[in-house]
C-alpha positions in Angstrom: 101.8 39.1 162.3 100.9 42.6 161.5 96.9 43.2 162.6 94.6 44.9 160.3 93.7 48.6 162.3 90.6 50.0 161.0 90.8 53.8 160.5 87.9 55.9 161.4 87.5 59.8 161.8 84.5 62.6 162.3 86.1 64.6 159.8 85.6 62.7 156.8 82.2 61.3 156.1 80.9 58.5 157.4 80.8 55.4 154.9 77.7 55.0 152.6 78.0 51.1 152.8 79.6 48.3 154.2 82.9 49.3 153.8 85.2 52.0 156.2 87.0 55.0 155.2 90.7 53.5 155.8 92.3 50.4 156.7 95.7 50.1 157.8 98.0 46.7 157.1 101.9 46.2 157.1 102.9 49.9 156.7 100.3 50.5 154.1 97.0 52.4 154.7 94.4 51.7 151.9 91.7 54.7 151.6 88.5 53.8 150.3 86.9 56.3 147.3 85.8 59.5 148.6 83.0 61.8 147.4 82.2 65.2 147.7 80.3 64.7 151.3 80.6 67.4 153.5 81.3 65.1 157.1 79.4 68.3 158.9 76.1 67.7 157.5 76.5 64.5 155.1 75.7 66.5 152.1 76.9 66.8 149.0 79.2 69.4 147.6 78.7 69.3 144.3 77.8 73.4 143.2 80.4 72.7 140.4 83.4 70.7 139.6 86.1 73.0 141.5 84.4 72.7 144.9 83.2 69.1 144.7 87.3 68.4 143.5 88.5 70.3 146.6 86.0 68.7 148.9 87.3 65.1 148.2 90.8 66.1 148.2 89.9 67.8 152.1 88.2 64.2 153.1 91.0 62.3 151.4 93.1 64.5 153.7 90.8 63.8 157.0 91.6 60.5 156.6 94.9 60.4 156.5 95.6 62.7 158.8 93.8 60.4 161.3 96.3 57.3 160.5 99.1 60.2 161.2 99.5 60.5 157.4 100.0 63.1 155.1 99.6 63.5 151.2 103.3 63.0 151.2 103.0 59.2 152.3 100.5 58.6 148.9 102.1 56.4 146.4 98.8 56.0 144.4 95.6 57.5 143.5 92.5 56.6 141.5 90.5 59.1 140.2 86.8 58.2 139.0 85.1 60.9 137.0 81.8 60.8 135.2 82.8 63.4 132.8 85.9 63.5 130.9 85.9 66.5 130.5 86.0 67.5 134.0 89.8 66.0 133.8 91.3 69.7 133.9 89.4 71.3 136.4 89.8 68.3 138.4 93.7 68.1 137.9 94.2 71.8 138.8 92.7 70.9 142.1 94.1 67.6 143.1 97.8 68.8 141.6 97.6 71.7 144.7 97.5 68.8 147.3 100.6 67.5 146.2 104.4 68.8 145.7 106.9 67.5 142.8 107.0 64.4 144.9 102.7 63.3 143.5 102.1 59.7 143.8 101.2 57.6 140.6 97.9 57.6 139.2 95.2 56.7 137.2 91.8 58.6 136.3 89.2 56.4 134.6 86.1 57.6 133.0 82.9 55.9 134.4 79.3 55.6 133.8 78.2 56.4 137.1 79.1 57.4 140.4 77.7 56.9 144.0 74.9 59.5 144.5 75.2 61.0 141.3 78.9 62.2 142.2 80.8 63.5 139.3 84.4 62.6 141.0 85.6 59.9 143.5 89.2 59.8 144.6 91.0 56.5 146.2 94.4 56.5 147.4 97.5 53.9 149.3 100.1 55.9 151.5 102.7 53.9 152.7 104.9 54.4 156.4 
């Protein structure tokens, strides 16, 4: 029976709740949303939509790198974002984490985000 293995790193931010920042199961690691905290300090990133995109994409990153993962692994994302209109700015800066090889995805328009975020990114990398 493959074990659940909980991953945890200092250079993503520490959870806000009762959840954790990756789990790992059967060759699949499941990365919880991230936000634009800065794991340095725990705050927010968010001076405009460029910089708050890149700092999610850099924790997003963190993370995997600490299962021994790389943005090549992702098969999908989910991106969260308050403002549509964001969607441009936001796809500039995730596109120049990936290659030709980008994972599937969806982005979904929401009400609200944690802390008053304007974008939260999840994402499953496989082995």
């Amino acid at each position: 029976m493959n074990e659940k293995k909980i991953i945890k790193t200092t250079e993503a931010p520490e959870p806000i709740g009762p959840y954790n920042q990756a789990v790992f199961i059967k060759d699949t690691l499941y990365v919880s949303g991230q936000i634009a905290l800065n794991p340095e300090n725990q705050e927010l990133c968010t001076a405009n939509i460029k910089d708050e995109t890149r700092q999610v994409m850099k924790n997003l990153e963190a993370i995997l790198l600490a299962a021994n993962f790389t943005f090549l692994n992702v098969v999908k994302c989910t991106i969260f974002l308050k403002n549509m209109t964001d969607f441009p700015v936001v796809n500039e800066i995730y596109g120049q984490f990936f290659n030709e090889q980008a994972p599937a995805r969806e982005t979904v328009a929401v009400k609200a985000l944690p802390k008053d975020v304007n974008v939260e990114i999840s994402c499953v990398a496989v082995a």
